[in-house]
C-alpha positions in Angstrom: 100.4 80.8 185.4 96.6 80.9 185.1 94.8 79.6 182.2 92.0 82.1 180.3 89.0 79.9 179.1 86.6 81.2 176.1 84.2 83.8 177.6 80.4 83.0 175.9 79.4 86.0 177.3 81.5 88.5 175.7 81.3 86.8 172.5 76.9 87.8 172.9 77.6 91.6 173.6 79.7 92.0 170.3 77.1 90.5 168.3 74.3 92.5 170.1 76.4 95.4 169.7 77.0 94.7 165.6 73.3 94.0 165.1 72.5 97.4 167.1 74.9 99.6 164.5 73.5 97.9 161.6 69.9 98.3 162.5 70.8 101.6 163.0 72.4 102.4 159.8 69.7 100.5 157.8 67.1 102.4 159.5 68.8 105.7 159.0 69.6 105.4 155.1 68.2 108.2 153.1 65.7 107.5 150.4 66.1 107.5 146.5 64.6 111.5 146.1 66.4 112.1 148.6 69.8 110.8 147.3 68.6 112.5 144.0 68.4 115.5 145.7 72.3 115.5 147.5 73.2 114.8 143.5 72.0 117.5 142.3 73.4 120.1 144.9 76.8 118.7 144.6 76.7 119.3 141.1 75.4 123.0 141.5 78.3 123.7 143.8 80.8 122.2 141.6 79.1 124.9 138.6 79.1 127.3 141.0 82.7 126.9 141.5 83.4 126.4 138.0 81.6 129.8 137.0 83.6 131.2 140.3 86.6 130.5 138.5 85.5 131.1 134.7 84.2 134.6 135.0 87.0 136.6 135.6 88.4 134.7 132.5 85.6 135.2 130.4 85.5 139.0 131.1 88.8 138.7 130.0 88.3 137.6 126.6 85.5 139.9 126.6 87.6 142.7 127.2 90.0 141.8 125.3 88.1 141.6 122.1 86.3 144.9 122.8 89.9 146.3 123.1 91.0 144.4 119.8 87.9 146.0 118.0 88.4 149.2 119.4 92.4 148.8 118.1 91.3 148.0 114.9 88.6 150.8 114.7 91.7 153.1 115.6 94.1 151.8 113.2 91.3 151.6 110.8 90.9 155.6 111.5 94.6 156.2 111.4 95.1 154.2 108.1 91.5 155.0 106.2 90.9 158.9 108.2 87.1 159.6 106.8 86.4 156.8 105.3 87.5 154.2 108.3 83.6 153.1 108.8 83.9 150.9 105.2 85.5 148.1 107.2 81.9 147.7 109.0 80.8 146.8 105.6 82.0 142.9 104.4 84.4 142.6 102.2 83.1 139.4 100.1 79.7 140.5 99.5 78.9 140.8 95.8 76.0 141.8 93.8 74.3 140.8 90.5 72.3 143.2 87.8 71.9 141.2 84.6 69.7 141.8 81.3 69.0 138.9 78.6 72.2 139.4 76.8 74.6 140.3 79.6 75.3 139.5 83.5 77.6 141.9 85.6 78.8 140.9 89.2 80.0 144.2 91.3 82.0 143.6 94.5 81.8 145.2 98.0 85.9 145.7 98.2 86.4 148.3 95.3 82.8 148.9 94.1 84.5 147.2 90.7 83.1 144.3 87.7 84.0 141.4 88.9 82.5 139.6 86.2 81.3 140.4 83.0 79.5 137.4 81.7 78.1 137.3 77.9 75.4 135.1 78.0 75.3 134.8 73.8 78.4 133.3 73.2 81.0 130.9 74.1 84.5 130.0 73.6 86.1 127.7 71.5 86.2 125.5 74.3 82.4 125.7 75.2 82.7 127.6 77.9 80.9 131.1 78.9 82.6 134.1 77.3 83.5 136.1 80.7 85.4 139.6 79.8 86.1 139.4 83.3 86.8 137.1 85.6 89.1 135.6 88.3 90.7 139.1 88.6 91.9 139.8 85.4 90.9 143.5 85.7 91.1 146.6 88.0 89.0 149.7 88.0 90.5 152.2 90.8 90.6 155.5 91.8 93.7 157.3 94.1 93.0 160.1 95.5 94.6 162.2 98.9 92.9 163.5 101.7 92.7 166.5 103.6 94.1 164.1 106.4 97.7 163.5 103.9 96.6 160.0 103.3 96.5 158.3 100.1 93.8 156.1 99.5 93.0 153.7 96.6 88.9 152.8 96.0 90.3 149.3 95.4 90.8 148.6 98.6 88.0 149.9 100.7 84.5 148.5 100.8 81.0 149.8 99.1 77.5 149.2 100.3 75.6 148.1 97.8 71.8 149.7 97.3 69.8 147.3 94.4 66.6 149.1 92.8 64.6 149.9 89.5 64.1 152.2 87.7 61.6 151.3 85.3 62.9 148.2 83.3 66.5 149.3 84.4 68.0 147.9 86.8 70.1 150.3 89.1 73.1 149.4 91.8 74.3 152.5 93.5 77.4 151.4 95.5 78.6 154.0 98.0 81.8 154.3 100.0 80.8 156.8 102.9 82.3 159.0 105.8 78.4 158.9 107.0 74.9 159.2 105.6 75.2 162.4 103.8 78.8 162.2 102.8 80.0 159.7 100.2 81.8 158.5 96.9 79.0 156.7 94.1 79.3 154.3 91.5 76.1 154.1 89.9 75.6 151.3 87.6 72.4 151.2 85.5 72.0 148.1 83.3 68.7 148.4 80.3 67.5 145.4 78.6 68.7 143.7 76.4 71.7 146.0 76.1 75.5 145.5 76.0 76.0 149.3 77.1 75.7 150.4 80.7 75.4 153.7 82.1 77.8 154.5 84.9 78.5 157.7 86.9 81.4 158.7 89.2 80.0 161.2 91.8 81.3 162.6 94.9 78.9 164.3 97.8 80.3 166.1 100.8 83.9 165.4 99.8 85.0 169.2 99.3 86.2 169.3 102.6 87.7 165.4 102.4 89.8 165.7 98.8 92.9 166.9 98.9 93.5 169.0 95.9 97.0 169.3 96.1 96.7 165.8 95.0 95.8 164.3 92.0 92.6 161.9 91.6 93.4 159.8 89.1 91.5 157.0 87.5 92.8 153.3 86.4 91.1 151.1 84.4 93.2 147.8 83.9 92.2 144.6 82.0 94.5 141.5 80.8 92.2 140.0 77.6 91.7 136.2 78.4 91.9 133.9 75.1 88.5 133.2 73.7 89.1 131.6 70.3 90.8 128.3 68.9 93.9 130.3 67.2 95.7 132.2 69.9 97.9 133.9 66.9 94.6 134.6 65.0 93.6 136.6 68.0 96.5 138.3 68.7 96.4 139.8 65.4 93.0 141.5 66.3 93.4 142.4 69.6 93.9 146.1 69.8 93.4 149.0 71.5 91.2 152.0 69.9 90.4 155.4 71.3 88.4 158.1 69.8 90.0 161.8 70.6 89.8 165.3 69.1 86.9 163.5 66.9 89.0 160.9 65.1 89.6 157.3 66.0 93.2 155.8 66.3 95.0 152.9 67.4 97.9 152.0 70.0 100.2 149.6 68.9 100.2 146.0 70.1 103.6 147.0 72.7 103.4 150.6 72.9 102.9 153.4 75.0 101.4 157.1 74.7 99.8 159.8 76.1 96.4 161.5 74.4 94.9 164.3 74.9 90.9 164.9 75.2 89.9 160.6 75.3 86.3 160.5 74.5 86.3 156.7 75.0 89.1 154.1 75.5 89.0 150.2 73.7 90.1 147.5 74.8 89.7 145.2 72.0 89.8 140.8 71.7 89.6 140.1 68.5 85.4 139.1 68.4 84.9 141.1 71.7 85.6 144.3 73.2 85.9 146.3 76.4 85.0 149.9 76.3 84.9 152.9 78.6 83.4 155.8 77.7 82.6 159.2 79.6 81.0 162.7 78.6 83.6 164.7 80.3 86.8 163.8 78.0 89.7 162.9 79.7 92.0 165.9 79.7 95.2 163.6 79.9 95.3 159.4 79.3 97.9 157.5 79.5 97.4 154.3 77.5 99.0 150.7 77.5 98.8 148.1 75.5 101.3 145.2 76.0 100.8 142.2 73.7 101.6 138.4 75.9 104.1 135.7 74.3 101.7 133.4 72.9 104.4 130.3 73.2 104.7 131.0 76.5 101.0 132.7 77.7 98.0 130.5 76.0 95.6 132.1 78.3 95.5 136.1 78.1 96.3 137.7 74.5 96.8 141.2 75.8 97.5 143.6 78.4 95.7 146.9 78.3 96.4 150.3 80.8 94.6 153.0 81.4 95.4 156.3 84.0 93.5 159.5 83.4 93.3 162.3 86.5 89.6 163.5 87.2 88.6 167.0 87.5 87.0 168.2 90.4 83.6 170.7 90.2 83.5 173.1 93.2 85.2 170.6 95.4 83.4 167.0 94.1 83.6 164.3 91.1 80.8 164.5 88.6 81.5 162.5 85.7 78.7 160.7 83.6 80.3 157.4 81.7 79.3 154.1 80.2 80.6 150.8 80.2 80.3 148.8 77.0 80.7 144.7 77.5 80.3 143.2 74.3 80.4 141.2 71.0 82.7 143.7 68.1 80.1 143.3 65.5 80.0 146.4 63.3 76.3 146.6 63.1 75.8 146.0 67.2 78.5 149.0 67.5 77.5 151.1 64.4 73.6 151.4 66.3 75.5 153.2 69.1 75.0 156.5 67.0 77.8 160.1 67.3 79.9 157.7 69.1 82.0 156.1 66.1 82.5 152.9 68.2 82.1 151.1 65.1 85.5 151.5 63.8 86.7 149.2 66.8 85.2 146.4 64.1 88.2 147.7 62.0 86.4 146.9 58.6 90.1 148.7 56.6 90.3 152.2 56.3 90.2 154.3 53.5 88.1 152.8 49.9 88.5 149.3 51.7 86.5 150.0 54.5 83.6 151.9 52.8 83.3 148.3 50.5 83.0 146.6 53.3 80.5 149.0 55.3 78.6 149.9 52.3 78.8 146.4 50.2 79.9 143.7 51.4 78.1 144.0 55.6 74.8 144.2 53.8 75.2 142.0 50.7 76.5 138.9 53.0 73.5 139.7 56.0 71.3 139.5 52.8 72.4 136.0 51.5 72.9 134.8 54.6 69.1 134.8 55.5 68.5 133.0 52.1 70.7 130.2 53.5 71.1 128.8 57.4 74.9 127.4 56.2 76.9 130.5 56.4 79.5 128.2 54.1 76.8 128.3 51.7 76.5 131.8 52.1 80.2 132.4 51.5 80.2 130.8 48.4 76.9 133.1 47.1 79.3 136.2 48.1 81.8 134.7 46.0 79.7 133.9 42.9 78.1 137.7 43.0 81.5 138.8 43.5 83.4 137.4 40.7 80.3 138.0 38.5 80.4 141.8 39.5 84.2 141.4 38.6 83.8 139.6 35.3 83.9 142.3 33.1 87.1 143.9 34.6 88.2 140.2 33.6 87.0 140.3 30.6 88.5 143.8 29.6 91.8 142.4 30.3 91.7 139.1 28.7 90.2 141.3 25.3 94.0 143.7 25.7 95.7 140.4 25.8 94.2 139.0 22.7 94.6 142.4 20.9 98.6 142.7 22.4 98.6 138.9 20.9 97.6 139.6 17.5 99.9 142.5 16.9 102.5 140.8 18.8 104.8 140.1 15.1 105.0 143.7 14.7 106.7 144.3 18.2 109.1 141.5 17.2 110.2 143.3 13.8 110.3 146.3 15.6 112.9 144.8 18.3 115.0 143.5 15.3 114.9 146.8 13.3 116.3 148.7 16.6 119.0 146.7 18.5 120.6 147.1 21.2 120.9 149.8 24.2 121.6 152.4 22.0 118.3 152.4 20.4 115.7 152.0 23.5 114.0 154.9 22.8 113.7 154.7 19.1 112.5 151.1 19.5 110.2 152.5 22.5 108.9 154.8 20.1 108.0 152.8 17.9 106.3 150.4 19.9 103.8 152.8 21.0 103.0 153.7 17.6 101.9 150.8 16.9 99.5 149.9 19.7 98.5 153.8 19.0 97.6 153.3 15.6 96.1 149.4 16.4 94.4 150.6 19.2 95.8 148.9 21.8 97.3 150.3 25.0 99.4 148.3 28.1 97.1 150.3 30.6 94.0 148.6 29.1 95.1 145.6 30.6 96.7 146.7 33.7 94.0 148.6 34.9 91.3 146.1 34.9 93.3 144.0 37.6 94.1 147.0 39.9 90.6 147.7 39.8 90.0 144.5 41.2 92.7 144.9 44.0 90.6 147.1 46.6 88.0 144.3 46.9 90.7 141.7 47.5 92.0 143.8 50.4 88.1 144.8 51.9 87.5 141.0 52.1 90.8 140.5 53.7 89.6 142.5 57.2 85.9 141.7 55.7 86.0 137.9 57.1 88.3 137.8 59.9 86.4 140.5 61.2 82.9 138.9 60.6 81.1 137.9 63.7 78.9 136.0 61.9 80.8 133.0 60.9 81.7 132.3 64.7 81.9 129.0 65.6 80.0 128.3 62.3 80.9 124.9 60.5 81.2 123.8 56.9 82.1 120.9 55.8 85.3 119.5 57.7 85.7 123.4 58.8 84.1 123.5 62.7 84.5 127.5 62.9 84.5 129.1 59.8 86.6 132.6 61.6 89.2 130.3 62.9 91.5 127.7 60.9 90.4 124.4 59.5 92.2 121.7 61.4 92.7 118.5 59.4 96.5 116.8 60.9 98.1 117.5 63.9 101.6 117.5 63.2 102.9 117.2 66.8 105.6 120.1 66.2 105.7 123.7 65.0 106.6 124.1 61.9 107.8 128.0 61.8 105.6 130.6 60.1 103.1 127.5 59.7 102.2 126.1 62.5 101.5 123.0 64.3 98.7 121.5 62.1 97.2 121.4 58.3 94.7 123.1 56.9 92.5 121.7 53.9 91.2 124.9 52.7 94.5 127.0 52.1 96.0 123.5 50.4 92.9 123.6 48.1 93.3 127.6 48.1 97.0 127.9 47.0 96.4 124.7 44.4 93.3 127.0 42.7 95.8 130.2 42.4 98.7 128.1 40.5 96.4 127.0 38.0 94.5 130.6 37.8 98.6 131.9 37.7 99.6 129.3 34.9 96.4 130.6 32.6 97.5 133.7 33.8 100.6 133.4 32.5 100.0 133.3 29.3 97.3 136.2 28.8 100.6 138.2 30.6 102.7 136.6 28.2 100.9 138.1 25.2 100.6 141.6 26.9 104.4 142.0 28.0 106.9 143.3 24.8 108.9 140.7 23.3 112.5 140.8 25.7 114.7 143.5 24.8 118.2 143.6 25.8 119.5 144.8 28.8 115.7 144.9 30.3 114.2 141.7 33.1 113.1 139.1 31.5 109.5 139.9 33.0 108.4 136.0 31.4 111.1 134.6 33.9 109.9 136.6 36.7 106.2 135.5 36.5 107.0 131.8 35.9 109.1 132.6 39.5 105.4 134.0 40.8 103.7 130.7 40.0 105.3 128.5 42.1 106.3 131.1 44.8 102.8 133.0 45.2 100.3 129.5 46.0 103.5 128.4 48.9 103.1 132.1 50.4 99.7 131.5 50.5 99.8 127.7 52.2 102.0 129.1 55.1 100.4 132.6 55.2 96.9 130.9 55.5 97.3 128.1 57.4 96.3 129.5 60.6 93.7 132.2 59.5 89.9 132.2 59.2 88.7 129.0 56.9 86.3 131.0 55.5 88.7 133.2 54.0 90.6 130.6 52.7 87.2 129.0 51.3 86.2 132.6 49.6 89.5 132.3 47.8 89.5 128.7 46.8 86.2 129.4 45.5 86.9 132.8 44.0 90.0 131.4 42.0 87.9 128.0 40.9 85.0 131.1 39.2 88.1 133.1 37.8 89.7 129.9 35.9 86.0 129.0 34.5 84.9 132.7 33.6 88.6 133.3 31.4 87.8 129.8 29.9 84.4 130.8 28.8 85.6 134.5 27.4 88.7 132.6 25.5 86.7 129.2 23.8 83.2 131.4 24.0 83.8 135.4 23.8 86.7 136.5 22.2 87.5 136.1 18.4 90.9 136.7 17.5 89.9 136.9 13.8 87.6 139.9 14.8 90.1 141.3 16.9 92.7 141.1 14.2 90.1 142.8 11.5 89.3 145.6 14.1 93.0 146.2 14.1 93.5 146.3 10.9 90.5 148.4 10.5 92.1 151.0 13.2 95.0 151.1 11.5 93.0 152.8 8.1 91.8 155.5 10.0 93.3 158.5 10.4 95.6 159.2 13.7 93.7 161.2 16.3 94.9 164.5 17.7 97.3 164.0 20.6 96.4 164.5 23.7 98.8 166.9 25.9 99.7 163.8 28.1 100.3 162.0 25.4 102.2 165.1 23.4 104.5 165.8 26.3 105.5 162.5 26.8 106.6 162.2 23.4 108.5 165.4 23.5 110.2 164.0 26.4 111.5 160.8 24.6 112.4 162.8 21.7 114.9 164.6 23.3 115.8 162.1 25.7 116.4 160.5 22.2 118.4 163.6 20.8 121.0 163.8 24.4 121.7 160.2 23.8 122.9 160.4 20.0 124.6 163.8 21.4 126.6 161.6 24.0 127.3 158.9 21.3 129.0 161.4 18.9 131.0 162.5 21.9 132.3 159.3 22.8 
């Protein structure tokens, strides 16, 4: 077999032919813009393919979202009929109109207060005193359409128009079918003013209402706590309306129906809430639902409202106000022919006129003299007892004169014994104090007298928006209770804490009731058998009366509490004065005496009658002892 041998030659072509092909792919090796330029084209086509792909998706979507809006706009129709172009209109907008004293926020959704911010005052905890907030009330109206569809303002948007009218400012929110067909609320806010105009109107609707159905209105508000003694303020939370010309009350968990509302209250103690309109409501039902304060310390109250509205030739036209603001008698009383200013509640009949005619302007005059409105509790006091003292006097003057003839009462008791002779000893008795002068009534009378200006400053200072959130002393809100201790527990009918002012209160009236007792002591008839023993009873009063008074006090208004502490500390000085300083028993004794000389006036006919009566009360009850 033959041997190959290495060929040179062959092993020169391949590398000639290697160094050709490179040469030739060096030489033909495109340049940087060149490779730039393939870049850039391959990433067009791969967009192009991209968008090749993506469109028909994207017109997808697109479609499908015109079809989604055009499905709502349908449903919108079929659920809302006339009024289906409010959902254009966005449902979270709000808008602000404001004055110095008071800020109102209106929302889209409803055309309704959703806040009602007084800018003057604050709660106990500091905070802004907001009527409403957080959605604790509902203004609404239901009505039907001509398409049977029952619709609620509530849930449908308003477009809000903002403009002045002078200093006013006015916010016309509208909830329309189109541009010349629409439901109005027209708020319109002056300065410096708690009271708001507001109108109801309707244009182009004649053909929209359904008058086979109702349009009724709803006004609903849950009273959010604003002071430090939730039971305080649930005592004087209320609602008031004004019908027929008079102004009434609804109980704190009761329901009626009134006829012919001028206005409707909804009352928190300090503030108030109130509708009022021109056109009475024909027919209102009313609510007022009063919260568990162990379980609810946030809202006080719940409070209803449902009245129909009458339609004019097809359309609403009712002219109303809204009222957001403090329940100060004066504020309310300068609201004139609208008697909002019994919502204060100053007591009704001779109680309140003391406290309109009296005691509003005598305490506005002494507290300018003074910037501590403690002080200026304490002047009210002093002018009150001074005004009082000779009512106290009076009385003190029949006790001395019941004390000096008091031996003759006694001889008179042993002369007539027993059950059998009451009305001879009765007789008797009057006879005396005739002839001496005297009379029981003389001393009765002067305290009663004094009774109608105990109750006026009962409402007077709970009621006073005045002494809100003003301290004295220890006290930091002279309207609310003074808190000293916490206890830690509730104590029933006294509460969880201690108040200094009704302990200094209730230890003032058993002193005043011990000096009492004794002036009493000489005016009550020596005990006769068979009769209470009237000495036993008021010694019962002494101790009894100042604990009523610790519990019953403990979680009102400090200031009351300080009037009385005060009022009783004035009482036990001015009887000490008249006893060591005024009266003279001797004198007393020798005016008696002297009475006795003179000759016994003519009877009255009162006085005649009645002793004809006892006479022959007298007579029947020797007839029935001969009998027996």
């Amino acid at each position: 077999m033959e041997q190959k041998k290495f060929d040179v030659n062959s092993l020169i072509g391949f590398i000639l032919l290697g160094a050709i092909g490179m040469y030739w792919i060096y030489s033909n090796q495109p340049t940087p813009e060149e490779l730039e330029k393939i870049k850039t084209e391959r990433r067009l086509d791969s967009i192009n393919a991209i968008q090749t792909i993506a469109t028909p998706i994207a017109n997808q979507e697109k479609t499908i979202a015109v079809l989604s809006d055009s499905l709502k706009l349908v449903n919108a129709q079929n659920e809302l009929g006339s009024f289906a172009n409010s959902t254009a209109i966005p449902s979270e907008g709000t808008t602000v109109i404001e004055n110095d004293v008071l800020r109102l926020t209106i929302a889209n959704k409803g055309g309704q207060i959703v806040e009602a911010f007084l800018k003057e005052y604050t709660t106990f905890h500091d905070d802004p005193v907001k009527l409403i907030q957080n959605n604790n009330a509902l203004f609404n109206i239901n009505f039907g359409t001509t398409g049977n569809r029952i619709l609620n303002t509530k849930d449908l948007n308003f477009e809000p128009t903002l403009s002045q009218n002078g200093d006013n400012q006015v916010l016309s929110m509208k909830l329309k079918v189109d541009a010349n067909r629409f439901l109005e609320y027209r708020y319109e806010i002056k300065p410096n003013d708690y009271m708001l105009d507001f109108g109801v109107r309707s244009q182009g609707l004649d053909n929209v209402f359904n008058t086979s159905h109702p349009v009724n209105l709803e006004w609903d508000l849950t009273s959010i706590r604003n002071e430090k003694s939730l039971r305080s303020e649930g005592m004087y939370t209320w609602m008031y309306y004004k019908n027929d010309g008079d102004v009434d009350y609804l109980g704190q968990n009761d329901v009626d129906d009134v006829k012919d509302v001028d206005w409707v209250a909804f009352k928190q103690h300090f503030f108030s809430s109130i509708l009022m309109s021109d056109t009475p409501f024909k027919s209102t039902n009313i609510t007022s639902e009063r919260l568990d304060e162990e379980t609810d310390t946030i809202f006080t109250n719940k409070f209803q409202l449902k009245a129909p509205l009458e339609l004019k030739n097809g359309e609403l036209d009712y002219a109303m106000s809204w009222y957001y603001g403090p329940t100060d008698y004066a504020t309310l009383k300068a609201y004139e022919g609208k008697n909002l200013d019994e919502v204060a509640d100053m007591g009704w009949g001779i109680f309140g006129w003391i406290n309109k005619y009296l005691f509003v302007h005598l305490f506005k005059f002494l507290s300018s003299l003074t910037s501590n409105y403690g002080i200026a509790i304490i002047l009210l006091t002093i002018v009150v007892r001074l005004l009082m003292s000779p009512l106290v006097y009076k009385s003190y003057l029949s006790s001395a004169k019941m004390k000096v003839i008091r031996p003759e009462m006694e001889v008179i008791n042993k002369k007539f014994p027993g059950k059998e002779n009451a009305m001879k000893r009765q007789q008797e008795t009057m006879a005396v104090q005739r002839k001496a002068g005297v009379s029981m009534l003389s001393g009765c009378i002067p305290a009663l007298l004094q009774m109608p200006v105990f109750f006026a400053l009962f409402k007077f200072f709970p009621s006073n928006l005045d002494i809100r959130h003003k301290s004295f002393l220890w006290a930091d809100d002279l309207s609310s209770y003074d808190n000293i201790f916490d206890l830690g527990f509730n104590i029933p009918f006294y509460g969880s804490h201690v108040s200094l002012f009704p302990i200094l209160a209730s230890v003032a009236i058993f002193f005043y009731m011990k000096m009492n007792q004794s002036q009493q002591a000489n005016m009550q008839p020596p005990a006769q058998e068979g009769m209470p023993d009237m000495q036993k009873m008021m010694k019962m009063m002494i101790y009894f009366s100042p604990i009523m008074m610790l519990f019953f006090f403990n979680q009102y208004a400090s200031g009351l509490s300080l009037y009385y502490f005060v009022s009783n500390l004035l009482t036990i000085a001015i009887m000490l004065v008249i006893k060591h300083y005024v009266i003279d028993e001797k004198k007393i004794l020798a005016q008696i005496e002297e009475n006795k000389k003179r000759p016994e006036k003519k009877k009255s006919k009162f006085r005649q009658r009645m002793d004809n009566a006892m006479k022959q009360a007298q007579a029947q009850q020797e007839a029935n002892k001969k009998k027996k």
